[in-house]
Backbone as CSV, one residue per row, in Angstrom:
resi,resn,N_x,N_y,N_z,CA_x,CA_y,CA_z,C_x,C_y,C_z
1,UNK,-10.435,12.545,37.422,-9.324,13.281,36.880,-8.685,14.173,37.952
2,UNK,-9.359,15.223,38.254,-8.969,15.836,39.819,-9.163,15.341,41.105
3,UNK,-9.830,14.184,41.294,-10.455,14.020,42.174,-10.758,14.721,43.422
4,UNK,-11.743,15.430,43.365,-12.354,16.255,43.909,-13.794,15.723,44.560
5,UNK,-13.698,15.899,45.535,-15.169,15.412,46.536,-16.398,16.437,45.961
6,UNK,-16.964,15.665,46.752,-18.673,16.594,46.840,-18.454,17.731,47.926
7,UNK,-18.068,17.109,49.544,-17.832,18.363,50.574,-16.685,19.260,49.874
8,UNK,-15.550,18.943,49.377,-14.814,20.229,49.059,-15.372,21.122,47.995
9,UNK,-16.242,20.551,46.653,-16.972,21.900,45.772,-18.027,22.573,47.016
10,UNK,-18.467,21.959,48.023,-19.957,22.633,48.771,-18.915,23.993,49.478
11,UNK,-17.408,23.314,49.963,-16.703,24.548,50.549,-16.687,25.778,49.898
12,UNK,-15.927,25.004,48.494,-15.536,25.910,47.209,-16.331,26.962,47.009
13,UNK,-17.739,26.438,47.116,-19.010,27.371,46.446,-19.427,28.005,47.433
14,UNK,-19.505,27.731,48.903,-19.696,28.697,50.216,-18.429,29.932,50.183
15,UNK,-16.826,29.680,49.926,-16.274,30.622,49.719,-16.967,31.886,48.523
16,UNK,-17.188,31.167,47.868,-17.341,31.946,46.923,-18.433,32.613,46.886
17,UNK,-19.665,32.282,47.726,-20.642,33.032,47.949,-20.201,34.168,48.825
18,UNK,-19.376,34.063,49.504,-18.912,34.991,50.677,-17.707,35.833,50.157
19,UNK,-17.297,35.616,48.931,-15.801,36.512,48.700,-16.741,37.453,47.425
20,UNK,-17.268,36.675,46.709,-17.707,37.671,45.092,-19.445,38.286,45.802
21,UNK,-19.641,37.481,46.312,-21.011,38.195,46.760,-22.673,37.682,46.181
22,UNK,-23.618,37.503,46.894,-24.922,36.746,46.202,-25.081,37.448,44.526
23,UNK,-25.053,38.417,44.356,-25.481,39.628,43.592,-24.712,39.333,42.537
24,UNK,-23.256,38.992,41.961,-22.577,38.209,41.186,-21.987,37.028,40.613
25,UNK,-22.607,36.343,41.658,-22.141,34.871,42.057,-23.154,34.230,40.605
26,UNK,-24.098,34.433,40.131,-25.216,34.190,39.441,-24.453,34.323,37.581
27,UNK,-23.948,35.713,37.907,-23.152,35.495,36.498,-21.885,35.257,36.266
28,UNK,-21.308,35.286,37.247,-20.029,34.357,37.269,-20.257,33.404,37.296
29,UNK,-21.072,32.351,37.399,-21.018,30.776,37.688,-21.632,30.726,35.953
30,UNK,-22.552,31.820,35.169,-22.857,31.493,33.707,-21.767,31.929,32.927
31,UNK,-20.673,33.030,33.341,-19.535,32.968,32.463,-18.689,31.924,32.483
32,UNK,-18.481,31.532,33.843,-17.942,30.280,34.173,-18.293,28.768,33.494
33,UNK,-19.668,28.788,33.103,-20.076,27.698,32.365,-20.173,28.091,30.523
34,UNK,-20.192,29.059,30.133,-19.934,29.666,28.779,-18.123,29.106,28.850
35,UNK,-17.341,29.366,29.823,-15.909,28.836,29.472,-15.686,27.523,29.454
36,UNK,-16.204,26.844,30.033,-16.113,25.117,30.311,-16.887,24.717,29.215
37,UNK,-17.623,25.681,28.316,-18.304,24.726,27.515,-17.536,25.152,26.114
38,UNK,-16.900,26.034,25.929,-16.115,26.519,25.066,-14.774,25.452,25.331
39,UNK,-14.845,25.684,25.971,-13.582,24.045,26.617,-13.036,23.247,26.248
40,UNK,-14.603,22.604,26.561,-15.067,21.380,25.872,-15.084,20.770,24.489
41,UNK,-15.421,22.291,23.374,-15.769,22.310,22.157,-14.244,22.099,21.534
42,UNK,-13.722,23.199,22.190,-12.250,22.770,21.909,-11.176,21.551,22.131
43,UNK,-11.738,20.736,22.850,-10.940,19.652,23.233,-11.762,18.629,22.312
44,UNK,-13.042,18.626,22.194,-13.645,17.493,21.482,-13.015,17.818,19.839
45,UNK,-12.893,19.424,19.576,-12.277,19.665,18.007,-10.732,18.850,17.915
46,UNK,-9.710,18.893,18.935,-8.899,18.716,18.970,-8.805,17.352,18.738
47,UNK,-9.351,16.369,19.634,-9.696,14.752,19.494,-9.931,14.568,18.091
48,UNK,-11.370,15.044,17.495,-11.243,14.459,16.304,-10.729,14.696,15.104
49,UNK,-10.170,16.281,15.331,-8.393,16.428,14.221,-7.504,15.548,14.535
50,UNK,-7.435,15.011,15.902,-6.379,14.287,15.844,-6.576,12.562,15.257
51,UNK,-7.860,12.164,16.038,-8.656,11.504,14.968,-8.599,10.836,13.790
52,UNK,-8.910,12.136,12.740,-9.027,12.478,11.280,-7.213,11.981,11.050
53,UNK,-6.544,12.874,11.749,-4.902,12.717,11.248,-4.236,11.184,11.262
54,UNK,-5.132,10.531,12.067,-4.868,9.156,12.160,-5.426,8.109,11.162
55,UNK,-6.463,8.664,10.998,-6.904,7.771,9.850,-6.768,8.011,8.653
56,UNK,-6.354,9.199,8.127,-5.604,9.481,7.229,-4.218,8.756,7.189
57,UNK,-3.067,8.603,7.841,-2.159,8.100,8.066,-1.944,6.533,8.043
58,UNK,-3.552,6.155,8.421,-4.075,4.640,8.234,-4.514,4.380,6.820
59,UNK,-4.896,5.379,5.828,-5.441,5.195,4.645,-3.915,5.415,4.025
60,UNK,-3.182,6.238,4.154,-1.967,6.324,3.503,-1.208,5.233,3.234
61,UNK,-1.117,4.731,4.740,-0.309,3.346,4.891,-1.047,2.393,4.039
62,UNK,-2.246,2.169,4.086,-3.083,1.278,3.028,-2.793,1.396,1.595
63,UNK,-3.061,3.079,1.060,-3.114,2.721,-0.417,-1.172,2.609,-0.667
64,UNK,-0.322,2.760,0.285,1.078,2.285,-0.011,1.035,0.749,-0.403
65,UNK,0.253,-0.037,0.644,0.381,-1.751,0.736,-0.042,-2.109,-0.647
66,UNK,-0.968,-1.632,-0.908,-2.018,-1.889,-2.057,-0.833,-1.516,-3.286
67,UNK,-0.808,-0.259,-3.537,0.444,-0.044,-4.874,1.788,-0.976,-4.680
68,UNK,2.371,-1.465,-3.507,3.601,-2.445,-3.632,2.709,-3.597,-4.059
69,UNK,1.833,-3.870,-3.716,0.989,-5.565,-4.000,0.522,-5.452,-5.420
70,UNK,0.015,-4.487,-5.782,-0.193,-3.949,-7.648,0.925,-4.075,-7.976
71,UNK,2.057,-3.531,-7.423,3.499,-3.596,-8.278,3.961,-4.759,-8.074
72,UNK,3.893,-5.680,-7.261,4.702,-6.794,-7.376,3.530,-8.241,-8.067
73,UNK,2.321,-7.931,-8.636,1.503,-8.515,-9.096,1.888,-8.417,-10.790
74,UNK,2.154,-6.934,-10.992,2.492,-6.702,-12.213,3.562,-7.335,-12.458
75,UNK,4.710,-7.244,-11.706,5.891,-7.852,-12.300,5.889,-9.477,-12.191
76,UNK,5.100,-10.020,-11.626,4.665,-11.596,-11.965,4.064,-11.723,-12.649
77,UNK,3.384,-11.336,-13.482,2.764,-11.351,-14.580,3.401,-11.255,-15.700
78,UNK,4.266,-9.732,-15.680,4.891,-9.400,-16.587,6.295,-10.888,-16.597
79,UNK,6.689,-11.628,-15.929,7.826,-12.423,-15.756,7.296,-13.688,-16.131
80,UNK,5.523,-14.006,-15.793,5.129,-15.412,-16.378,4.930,-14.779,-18.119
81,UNK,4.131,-14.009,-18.204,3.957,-13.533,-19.975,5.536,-13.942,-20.116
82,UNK,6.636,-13.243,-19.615,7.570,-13.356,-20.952,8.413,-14.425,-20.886
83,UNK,8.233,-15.360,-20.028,8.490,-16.827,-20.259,7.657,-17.890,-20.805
84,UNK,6.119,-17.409,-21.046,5.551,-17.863,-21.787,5.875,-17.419,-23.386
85,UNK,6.165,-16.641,-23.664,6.315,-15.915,-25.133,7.346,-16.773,-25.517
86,UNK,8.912,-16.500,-24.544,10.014,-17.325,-24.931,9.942,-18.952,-24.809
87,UNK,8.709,-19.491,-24.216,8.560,-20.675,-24.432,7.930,-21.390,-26.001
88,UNK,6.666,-20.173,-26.406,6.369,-20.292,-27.305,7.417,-19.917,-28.334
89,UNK,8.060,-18.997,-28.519,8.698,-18.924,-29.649,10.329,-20.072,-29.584
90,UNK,10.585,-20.569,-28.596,11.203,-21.714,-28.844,10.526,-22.976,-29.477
91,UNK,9.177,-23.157,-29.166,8.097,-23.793,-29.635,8.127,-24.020,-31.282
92,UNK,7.893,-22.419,-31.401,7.741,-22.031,-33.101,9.112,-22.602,-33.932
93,UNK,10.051,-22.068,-33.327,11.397,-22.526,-33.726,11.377,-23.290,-33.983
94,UNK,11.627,-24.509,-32.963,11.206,-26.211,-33.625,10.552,-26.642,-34.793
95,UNK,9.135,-25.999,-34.196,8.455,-26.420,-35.424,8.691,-25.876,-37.190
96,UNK,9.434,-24.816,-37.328,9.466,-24.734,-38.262,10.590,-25.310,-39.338
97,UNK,11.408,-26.198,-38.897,12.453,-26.923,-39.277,11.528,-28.172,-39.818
98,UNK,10.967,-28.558,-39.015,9.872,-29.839,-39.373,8.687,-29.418,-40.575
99,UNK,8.114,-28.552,-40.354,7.473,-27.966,-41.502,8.150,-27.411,-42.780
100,UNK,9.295,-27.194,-42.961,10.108,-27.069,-44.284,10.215,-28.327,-44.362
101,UNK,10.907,-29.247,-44.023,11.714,-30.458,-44.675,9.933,-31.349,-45.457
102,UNK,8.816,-31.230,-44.347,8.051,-31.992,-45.643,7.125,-31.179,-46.249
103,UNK,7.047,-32.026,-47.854,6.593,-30.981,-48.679,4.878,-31.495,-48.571
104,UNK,3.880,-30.374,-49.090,2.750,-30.803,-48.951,2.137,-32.038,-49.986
105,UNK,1.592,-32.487,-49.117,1.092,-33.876,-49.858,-0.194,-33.075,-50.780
106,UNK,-0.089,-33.212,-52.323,-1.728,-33.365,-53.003,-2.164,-34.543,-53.094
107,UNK,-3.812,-34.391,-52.853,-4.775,-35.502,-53.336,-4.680,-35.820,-54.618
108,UNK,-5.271,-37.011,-55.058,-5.430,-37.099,-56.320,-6.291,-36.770,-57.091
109,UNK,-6.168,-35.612,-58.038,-7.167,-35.111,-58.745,-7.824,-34.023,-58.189
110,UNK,-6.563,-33.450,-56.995,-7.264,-32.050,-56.316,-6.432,-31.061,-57.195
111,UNK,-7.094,-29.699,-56.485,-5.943,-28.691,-57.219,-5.017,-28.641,-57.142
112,UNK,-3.790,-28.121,-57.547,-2.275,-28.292,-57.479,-2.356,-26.862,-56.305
113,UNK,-1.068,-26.803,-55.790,-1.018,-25.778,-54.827,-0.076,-24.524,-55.883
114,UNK,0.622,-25.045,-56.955,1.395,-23.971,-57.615,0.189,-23.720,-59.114
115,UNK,1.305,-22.879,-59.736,0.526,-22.269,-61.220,0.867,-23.326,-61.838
116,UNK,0.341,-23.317,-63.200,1.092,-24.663,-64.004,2.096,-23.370,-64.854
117,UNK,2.765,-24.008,-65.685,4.226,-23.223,-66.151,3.355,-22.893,-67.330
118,UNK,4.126,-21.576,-67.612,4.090,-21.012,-69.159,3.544,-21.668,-70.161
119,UNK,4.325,-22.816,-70.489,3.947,-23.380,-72.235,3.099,-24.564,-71.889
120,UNK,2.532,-24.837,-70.617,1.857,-25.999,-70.746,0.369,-25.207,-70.771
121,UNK,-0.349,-26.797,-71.390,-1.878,-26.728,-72.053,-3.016,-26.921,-70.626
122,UNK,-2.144,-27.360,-69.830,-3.226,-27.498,-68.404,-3.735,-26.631,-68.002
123,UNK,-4.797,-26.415,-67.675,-5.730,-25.765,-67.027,-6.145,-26.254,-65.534
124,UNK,-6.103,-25.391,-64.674,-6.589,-26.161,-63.466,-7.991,-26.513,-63.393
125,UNK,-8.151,-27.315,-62.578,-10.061,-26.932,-62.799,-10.241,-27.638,-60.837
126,UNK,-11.790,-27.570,-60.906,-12.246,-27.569,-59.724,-12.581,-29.242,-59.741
127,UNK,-12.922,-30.353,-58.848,-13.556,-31.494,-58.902,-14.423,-31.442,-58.390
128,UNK,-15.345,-31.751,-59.599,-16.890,-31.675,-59.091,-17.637,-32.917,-59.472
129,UNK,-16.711,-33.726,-59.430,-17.205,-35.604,-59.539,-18.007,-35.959,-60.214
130,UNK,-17.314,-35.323,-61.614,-18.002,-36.057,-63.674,-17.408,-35.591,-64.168
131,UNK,-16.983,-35.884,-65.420,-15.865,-35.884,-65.948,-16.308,-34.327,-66.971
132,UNK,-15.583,-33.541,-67.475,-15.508,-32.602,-67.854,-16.275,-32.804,-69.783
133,UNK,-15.945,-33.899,-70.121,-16.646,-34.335,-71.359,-17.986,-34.339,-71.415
134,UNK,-18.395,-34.888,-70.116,-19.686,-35.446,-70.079,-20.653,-34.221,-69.844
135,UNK,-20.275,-32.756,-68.509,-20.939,-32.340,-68.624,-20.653,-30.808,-69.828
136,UNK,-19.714,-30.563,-71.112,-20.033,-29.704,-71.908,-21.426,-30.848,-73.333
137,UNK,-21.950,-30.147,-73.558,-22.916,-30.471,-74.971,-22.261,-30.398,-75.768
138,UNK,-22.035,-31.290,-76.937,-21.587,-31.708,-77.749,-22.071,-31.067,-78.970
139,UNK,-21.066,-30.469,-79.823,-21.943,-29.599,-80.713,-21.795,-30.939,-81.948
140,UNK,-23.502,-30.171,-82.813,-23.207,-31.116,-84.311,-23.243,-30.047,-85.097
141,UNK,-23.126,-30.655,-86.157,-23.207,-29.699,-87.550,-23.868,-29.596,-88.308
């Protein structure tokens, strides 16, 4: 980064033995390393706020991709449902023109699908395959 030799710190540190003096040189070189390491702390804090701010910015951008891909999932969905609905109820349509015009077929000897009218003597009954004579008892006198 500075590029700085080995002989120029040996200069550096001979000046400096000779300008501050043996007698201080000892705690100046530990305040000196209390600042470089405070420095340090600060530049490594700085990196990984800056870091953090990035990958935040990377998660942002993500859950954006993700909500347009939810939103444009929804609206294909929502666009096949309602062409399916309008397919079916064109469906229904049809069919119910065909289902009026024929009337229901009865079996023979099943129940009727209506009431019988007012003044008639019919009774509906169930078929239970014997004739209605056979199974009441016959009263005598």
């Amino acid at each position: 980064m500075f590029d700085i030799a080995f002989s120029e710190l040996i200069l550096i540190a001979l000046v400096a033995l000779v300008v501050i003096g043996p007698e201080k040189l000892p705690g100046l070189a530990r305040t000196a390393g209390h600042l470089l390491g405070r420095l340090q702390r600060y530049v490594s804090d700085v990196k990984s706020d800056i870091n953090r701010e990035i990958q935040l910015e990377e998660l942002k951008k993500m859950q954006q991709q993700v909500t347009e891909s939810a939103r444009s999932l929804e609206s294909d969905l929502k666009q096949d449902f309602s062409s399916m609905e309008s397919t079916l109820n064109e469906s229904l349509a049809q069919m119910e023109p065909i289902e009026s015009e024929t009337s229901p077929v009865s079996e023979p000897g099943g129940v009727a699908d209506e009431p019988p009218a007012e003044g008639s003597d019919v009774v509906p009954q169930m078929e239970l395959g014997f004739d209605a004579e056979q199974a009441a008892p016959k009263k005598t006198a």
